[in-house]
Phi, psi and omega in degrees: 000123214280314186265355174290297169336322177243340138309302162342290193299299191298332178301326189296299170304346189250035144199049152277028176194053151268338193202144182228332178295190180196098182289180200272302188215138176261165163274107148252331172237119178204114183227315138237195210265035195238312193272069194193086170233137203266160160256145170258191190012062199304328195270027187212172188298176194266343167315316159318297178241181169271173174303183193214137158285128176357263189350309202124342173297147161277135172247149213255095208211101189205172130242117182248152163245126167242170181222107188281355163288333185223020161068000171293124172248178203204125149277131137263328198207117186108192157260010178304005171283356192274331192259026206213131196283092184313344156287322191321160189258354188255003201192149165231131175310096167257137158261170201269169156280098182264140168283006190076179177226154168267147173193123181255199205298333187267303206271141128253120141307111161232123201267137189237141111249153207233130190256138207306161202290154179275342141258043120248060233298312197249067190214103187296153188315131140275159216228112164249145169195108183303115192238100137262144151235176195209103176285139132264119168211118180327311173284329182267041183352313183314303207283324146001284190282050187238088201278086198199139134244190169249167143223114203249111146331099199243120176227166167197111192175179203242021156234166298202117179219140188238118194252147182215140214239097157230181160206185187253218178244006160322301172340318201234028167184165177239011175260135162269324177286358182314112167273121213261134147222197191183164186222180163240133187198121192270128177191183183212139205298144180284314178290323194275318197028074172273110175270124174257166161232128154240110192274142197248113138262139175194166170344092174332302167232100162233166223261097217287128165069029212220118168262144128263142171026058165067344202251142188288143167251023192239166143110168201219148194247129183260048190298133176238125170235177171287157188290322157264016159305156151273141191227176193173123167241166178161198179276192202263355162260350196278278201299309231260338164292337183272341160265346125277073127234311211261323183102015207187174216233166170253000172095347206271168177231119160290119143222087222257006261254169200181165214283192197298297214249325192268118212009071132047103178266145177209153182229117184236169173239180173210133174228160198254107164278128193262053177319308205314305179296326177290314211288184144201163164015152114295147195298292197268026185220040185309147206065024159263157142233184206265144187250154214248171178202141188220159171199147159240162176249138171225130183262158177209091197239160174213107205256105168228136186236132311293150175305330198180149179251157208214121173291096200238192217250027192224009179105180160288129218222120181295097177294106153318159141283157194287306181349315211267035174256352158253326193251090153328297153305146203261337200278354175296276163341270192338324219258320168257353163294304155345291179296335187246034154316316236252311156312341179283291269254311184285347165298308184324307181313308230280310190290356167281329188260353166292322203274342139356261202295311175325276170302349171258020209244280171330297192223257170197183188306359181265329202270287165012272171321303197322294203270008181284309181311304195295333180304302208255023170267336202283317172286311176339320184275016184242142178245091169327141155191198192099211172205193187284003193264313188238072157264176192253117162254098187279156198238121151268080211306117187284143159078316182277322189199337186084357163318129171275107160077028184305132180281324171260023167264296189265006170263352166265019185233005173286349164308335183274319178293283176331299187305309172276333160166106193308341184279333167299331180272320176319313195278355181247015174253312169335314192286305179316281205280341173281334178288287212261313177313311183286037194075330197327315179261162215230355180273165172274349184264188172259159208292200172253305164217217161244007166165156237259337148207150202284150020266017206254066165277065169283012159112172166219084182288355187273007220000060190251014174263162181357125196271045167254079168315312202279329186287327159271001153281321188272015189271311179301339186261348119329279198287011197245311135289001149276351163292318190269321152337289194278055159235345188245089182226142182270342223205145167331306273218319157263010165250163194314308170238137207279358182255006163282344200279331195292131177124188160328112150277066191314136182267114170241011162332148156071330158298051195318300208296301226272140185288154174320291188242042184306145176266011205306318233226019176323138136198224182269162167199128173077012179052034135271110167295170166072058192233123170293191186246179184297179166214134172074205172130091175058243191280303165353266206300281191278022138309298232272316205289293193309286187317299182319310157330275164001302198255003191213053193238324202273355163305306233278279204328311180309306168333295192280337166311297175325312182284342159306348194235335176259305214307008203237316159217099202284133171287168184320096180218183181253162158250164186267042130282074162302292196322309184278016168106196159301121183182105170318156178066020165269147200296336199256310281218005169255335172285330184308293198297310179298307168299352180271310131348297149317314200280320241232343156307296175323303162299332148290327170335304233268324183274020185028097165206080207295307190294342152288305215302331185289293218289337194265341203249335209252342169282306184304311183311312177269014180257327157336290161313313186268005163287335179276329167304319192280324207257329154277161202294146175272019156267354183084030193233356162192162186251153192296141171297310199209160186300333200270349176264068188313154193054010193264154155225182187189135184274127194252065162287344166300336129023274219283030153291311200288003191274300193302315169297030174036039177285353209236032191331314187320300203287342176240000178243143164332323145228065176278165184262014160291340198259006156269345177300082204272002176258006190243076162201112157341318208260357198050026181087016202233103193275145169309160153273140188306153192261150183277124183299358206250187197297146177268212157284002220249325160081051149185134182340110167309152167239117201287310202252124167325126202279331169283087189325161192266348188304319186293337171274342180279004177288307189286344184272335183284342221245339195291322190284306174302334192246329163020141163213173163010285174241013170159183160295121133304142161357251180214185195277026163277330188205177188255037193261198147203186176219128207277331172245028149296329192306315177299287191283358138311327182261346160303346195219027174262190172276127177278021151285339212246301189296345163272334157301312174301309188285336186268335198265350163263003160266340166298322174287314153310276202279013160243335204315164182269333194335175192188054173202180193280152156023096191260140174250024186213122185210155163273164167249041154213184176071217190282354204052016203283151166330102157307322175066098025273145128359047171263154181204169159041015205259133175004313203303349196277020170265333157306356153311338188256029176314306167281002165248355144304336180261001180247359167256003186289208194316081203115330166066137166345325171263000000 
C-alpha cells in the first residue's frame, strides 16, 4: 500500500529529533484511564520487562522478530523470550541492538537493530521500528473520543525478516482468574476495502462499572491486523516457540476459552516481510543492495457501553461513548479507525509540531519534551461521552484517589486544555454545572467532586464530599472566565488556541433550542472529515459566551458569595494539596478565592449586570489589599504559607491565575514598563496589543490597572531563585517535595531567569529521578528524586506543564 508506506516514513521521520530527555516511562497505547499501557524502565531495552498498566500491573503485550536466514529470534517488546526454550535446536534466542526511543506529543518510537546473517556477509543490519500512536487531534473531537490507537510496524533492510505481534487478557481485566473469551472476525474497511482480521476478547460475565486494582472488568478488547497476517490463538508459550521454529502462524482459534492466566490464552498476528525479493542492486556500489521498507498496521481499540454512570440532571443515567452517535456498531469504529490512519496521523503531526516549535520558542529542547510528555498523560485520564448535541468529558482522578470529574484536578491541568482546545475543558465542566444547577448537591459552595471513584459518578447529596470550599470555587470561577476568554477573540491570530480558530464558521446567533458547544455542525476541511467548527470568535464567540452564563449565572453568583464570606481569611480547611494537610490561613489559597471573586465581576460585565460587576470588584479590590498586608513576610520579601505562620513560605501559584485572566496588564499590555525589562517577561517578549479604554468587542469593560501589584510578582520570582534545590522549587517550607505543575505556573509569571532556571533543574530530575511510574507531579527536590508518599503518577495535572504557552496566547495572544 503506497500511500500507508509514505505516511510512515514521514511519521518516522517526524520524531527522529524529537525528543532528548530520558524519562522513567514512556507512553505507548494511552487514550483513556482503561486504555492506558506504558513501557516501563524506558532508559533500558524495552525487553526487559513487560509492558505496564497506568498502576504498575503487567499488561500481556509482547513483539518477537525472527530472521528465517539464520534462524534467529529477537524479543522487542515484553518479556517473550521467557516462553521460548534457549536450547532448542531449531531457533536461537538473540538479542536486538536497541537504538532508543523518540517521542512528540503522539508518538512513541522505539528504533532496533538486527545484524545480518553470517551468510550474508555483505548485507547491512537490519533497522526495525516499532511507531505507537495515540493521536491528539484538536481540530477532531471525533477522533479524540475514539478509544484506540496504532502500531505501526517499520523494517527496512535488504533480508528476509517475520515480525510476531501479541497480547492477552490484561487488557480486559485486572483478576488473573476472570474467565475470558474471544473470536476472531474477518471483515473490510468500506472506503479503503482494506481486508481486515480482528481478535474481540472480552470477559465472560462482565462486571458493569466494576474495577480491580484501577483496571476495568467491563469492556471488550479490538486487536486489528491486515488481512494477510497470520493469526492464531492459544497458550503463549505454545504459539510463541511455534514462531521460532516456523517463523509464522497457523491461522487457528483456540477454543478452549479459559480464565486470564491459565495457559496464558494470547491473540497473536505474525506478518512475514519479503525484503530480499524488494531490495535491489546498488548503482554505486556493486554486490551491495538498496535496502527495501516495508510496514504494517495494527489497532488497539477497548470498547466500553457504556462508559460511566451520571448523576445528570434526568437522574442517574448509563453514559454512552460519544463516538457511537456516528458509529453505531462497534465493527463500523473499527473499520474506520483503521482506515484513517493516514488523517489521525496528520492531524496529530500537525499538532506535535505546532506545539514543538510553539515550546521550544517558549522555553527550550527540554521544555519540548516536557510537555510532548505530558499531552497524551493529560488526556488519558478523560473519557468522551454524551452525543453531538450535549457532549461530555469524564475526568478520572488517577492514582491519588479515584475521584470522578475532581474540580482541583482539572484545574491545574487546564492550561493544557485552553492551549490545545478550549471546547475540551467546556465538556469537562458541564457535567460539574449540570449536577449542581439541578439541586443534587446541597452545599452553597462548589462540590469537590461528582463521585467519590470513577466511573461512577453519582454525586454527594449528602454533601460529604472532600472538604476544600474556597479552592473550588475559586477554581471554577478561574476556569470559567478563562473559558470565556478564549471565546472572545477578534481575529485567527488572538485566540487562546490557534485549532479553536479551524473549521467551520457556524452562526449561532439566534439559535434558542441548539446547546452552546454542541458538536452538531462537524464537516469537512482539506477533504478531512469529521472537522469540529471553529470555536467562539468575534459576536459569535461572546454570543456562545453570554448564551453559556445565562443559564448558570446565579450558580456562578452563589460561588462567589461564598468567597466573600471565606476567601479573605479562609478557616481550617484543605487545598487542593490535600496530602499536606489541614490548615487556616492560607496565603495562596486566599489569593485563589480573592481572584475568583474578580473573575466572577467580569462576568457579570460580560451580561451587562453592571451593579454585581461593580459591587464583587470593589470587594476584590479591597480584599486584595488587606490580603498583601496579612500574607507577606514583614521584610517584604515572600509571602508567608499562612498568615499566622511567621517565618513560613510558600510557592505563590495563584499568580499565575491573576496573569492568565489577563488581570495583570503590565505583564500582558504592550505598554507596560515590563517590555523594557529584557530579564523579566512571561511572554517571551513578545507583548500583547494594547487594550482600549473604552467597552470593546469582547462586551466587557478593558482592564487598565494590575489587580495583584506587580512588586509581588518580581518578590516572589527573587525569592523563588533563593529556596531553589536540586531538581526544582519546593512546595512551600514544610517540606522539600513539590508539584511540578505549580512549578510550571510558578515559573510562568517568574523572571526568565528564574523560569529557566525552574525548567532545567525538572529536566535534570526527569532523567535522574528513581519514580518507576508515567510522569509523577509530586516528587522530592533532593536525594534520589523519588516518590514522598503519597504515590502520584500518571495522573491529568501535568497539563499544567503548559503554563507557559497558554499565558503567552493569552489575552490576545502572541501571533
Amino acid at each position: 500500500m503506497r500511500s500507508f508506506s509514505i505516511i510512515c516514513a514521514a511519521l518516522l521521520a517526524s520524531v527522529v529529533d524529537a525528543s532528548t530527555l530520558q524519562p522513567p516511562v514512556l507512553p505507548l497505547i494511552v487514550r483513556n484511564p482503561y486504555l492506558s499501557t506504558w513501557l516501563q524502565n524506558a532508559r533500558e531495552e524495552p525487553w526487559s520487562k513487560w509492558p505496564m498498566f497506568w498502576t504498575g500491573a503487567e499488561v500481556g503485550f509482547c513483539v518477537l522478530a525472527s530472521l528465517p536466514d539464520s534462524n534467529e529470534v529477537f524479543p522487542l517488546l515484553g518479556r517473550p523470550h521467557d516462553s521460548l526454550e534457549h536450547d532448542d535446536k531449531n531457533y536461537t534466542v538473540a538479542y536486538p541492538v536497541y537504538r532508543g526511543a523518540k517521542y512528540d506529543a503522539s508518538t512513541t518510537n522505539l528504533t532496533y537493530s538486527l545484524r545480518a546473517p553470517d551468510n550474508l556477509a555483505t548485507a547491512k543490519d537490519l533497522e526495525i521500528t516499532l511507531s505507537f500512536l495515540s493521536p491528539i487531534t484538536p481540530t477532531s473531537t471525533l477522533r479524540q473520543a475514539i478509544p484506540a490507537a496504532y502500531l505501526s510496524i517499520h523494517v527496512e533492510g535488504t533480508f528476509d525478516v517475520n515480525i510476531y505481534v501479541d497480547v492477552n487478557g490484561q487488557w480486559v481485566s485486572g483478576k488473573r482468574e476472570s474467565l475470558i473469551e474471544w473470536g476472531l472476525l474477518e471483515h473490510v474497511t468500506p472506503e479503503t476495502s482494506e481486508r481486515l482480521k480482528t481478535w474481540k476478547v472480552k470477559r465472560q460475565v462482565e462486571q458493569i462499572f466494576t474495577e480491580t486494582n484501577d483496571q476495568p472488568e467491563w469492556g471488550q478488547l479490538h486487536f486489528t491486523g491486515p488481512s494477510e497476517a497470520r493469526h492464531e490463538s492459544g497458550t503463549s508459550s505454545l504459539l510463541r516457540q511455534r514462531f521460532a521454529r516456523t517463523g509464522t502462524l497457523q491461522n487457528e482459534v483456540d477454543a478452549n476459552f479459559r480464565s486470564v492466566m491459565d495457559d496464558e490464552p494470547v491473540f497473536a498476528f505474525a506478518k512475514a516481510f519479503k525484503l530480499a525479493n524488494s531490495s535491489r542492486t546498488s548503482r554505486g556500489s556493486p554486490g551491495l543492495s538498496e535496502a527495501a521498507v516495508s510496514s504494517a498496521l495494527f489497532t488497539i481499540t477497548h470498547i466500553q457501553d457504556p462508559v460511566t454512570q451520571y448523576a445528570s440532571a434526568r437522574g442517574l443515567t448509563f453514559m454512552r461513548p460519544l463516538w457511537k452517535s456516528w458509529f453505531p456498531e462497534d465493527d463500523k469504529l473499527i473499520q474506520f479507525h483503521y482506515g484513517d490512519f493516514a488523517m489521525a496521523y496528520s492531524l496529530a503531526s500537525n499538532y506535535s509540531e505546532q506545539l514543538r516549535i510553539d515550546a521550544y520558542q517558549s522555553g527550550s529542547t527540554n521544555y519540548v519534551d516536557i510537555v510532548a510528555l505530558s499531552a497524551r498523560q493529560a488526556m488519558g485520564a478523560t473519557s468522551f461521552s454524551g452525543t453531538p448535541e450535549n457532549p461530555l468529558l469524564f475526568l478520572k482522578e488517577i492514582s491519588s484517589n479515584g475521584n470522578s470529574q475532581t474540580v482541583d484536578v482539572i484545574f491545574p491541568a487546564f492550561p493544557f486544555f485552553l492551549y490545545t482546545q478550549p471546547r475540551w475543558l467546556a465538556y469537562l465542566l458541564e457535567p460539574l454545572l449540570e449536577h449542581q444547577l439541578s439541586g443534587q448537591y446541597p452545599n452553597k459552595y462548589s462540590m469537590h467532586d461528582l463521585g467519590a471513584h470513577f466511573p461512577n459518578l453519582t454525586g454527594h447529596a449528602d454533601g460529604r464530599d472532600e472538604y476544600m470550599p474556597v479552592e473550588e470555587c475559586g477554581d471554577m470561577l478561574i476556569m470559567g472566565l478563562a473559558l470565556v476568554n478564549s471565546l472572545s477573540y477578534n481575529s485567527d491570530s488572538e485566540a487562546q488556541s490557534i485549532w479553536s480558530t479551524i473549521g467551520n464558521d457556524v452562526d449561532y446567533i439566534g439559535e434558542e433550542t441548539r446547546k452552546v458547544f454542541a458538536l452538531t455542525s462537524s464537516g469537512s476541511l482539506d477533504s478531512i472529515k469529521y472537522i469540529d467548527d471553529n470555536w467562539g470568535g468575534g459576536a459569535k464567540g461572546v454570543d456562545q459566551a453570554k448564551k453559556w452564563l445565562e443559564g448558570s449565572y446565579e450558580l456562578w453568583k452563589q460561588w462567589t458569595g461564598y468567597l466573600v464570606e471565606d476567601a479573605l481569611e479562609p478557616h481550617n480547611q484543605l487545598c487542593t494539596d490535600d496530602f499536606a494537610g489541614w490548615l487556616p490561613l492560607q496565603t495562596n489559597l486566599a489569593l485563589k478565592g480573592i481572584v475568583g471573586i474578580k473573575a466572577f465581576s467580569e462576568l457579570a460585565d460580560l451580561l451587562d449586570r453592571p451593579g454585581d460587576a461593580k459591587h464583587y470588584r470593589n470587594i476584590s479590590e479591597s480584599y486584595v489589599k488587606k490580603w498583601e498586608e496579612y500574607g507577606i513576610s514583614r521584610d517584604g520579601s515572600h509571602a508567608k504559607l499562612a498568615y499566622d505562620w511567621y517565618g513560613s513560605w510558600t510557592t505563590l501559584y495563584s499568580l499565575y491565575a491573576d496573569a492568565v485572566l489577563c488581570f495583570h496588564p503590565t505583564m500582558t499590555n504592550a505598554t507596560s514598563t515590563l517590555e523594557d525589562d529584557s530579564d523579566y517577561a512571561s511572554d517571551d517578549n513578545n507583548a500583547q496589543k494594547p487594550l482600549t479604554s473604552r467597552k470593546h468587542s469582547s462586551g466587557r469593560t478593558p482592564i487598565t490597572d494590575d489587580f495583584i501589584p506587580d512588586n509581588i510578582y518580581k518578590m516572589q520570582s527573587e525569592w523563588y531563585s533563593a529556596v531553589m534545590q536540586k531538581y526544582g522549587l519546593p512546595l512551600d517550607s514544610r517540606h522539600l517535595y513539590t508539584k511540578s505543575d505549580w512549578e510550571f505556573e510558578a515559573a510562568a509569571v517568574a523572571s526568565k531567569k528564574v523560569r529557566s532556571e525552574i525548567l532545567d533543574r525538572v529536566a535534570l530530575w526527569l532523567n535522574e529521578t528513581v519514580t518507576n511510574r508515567p510522569f509523577t507531579d509530586l516528587y522530592d527536590t533532593e536525594g534520589d528524586g523519588g516518590f514522598p508518599n503519597p504515590y502520584f503518577f500518571a495522573r491529568p495535572v501535568v497539563g499544567g506543564h503548559f503554563a507557559f504557552l497558554t499565558l503567552e496566547r493569552a489575552c490576545g495572544g502572541r501571533r
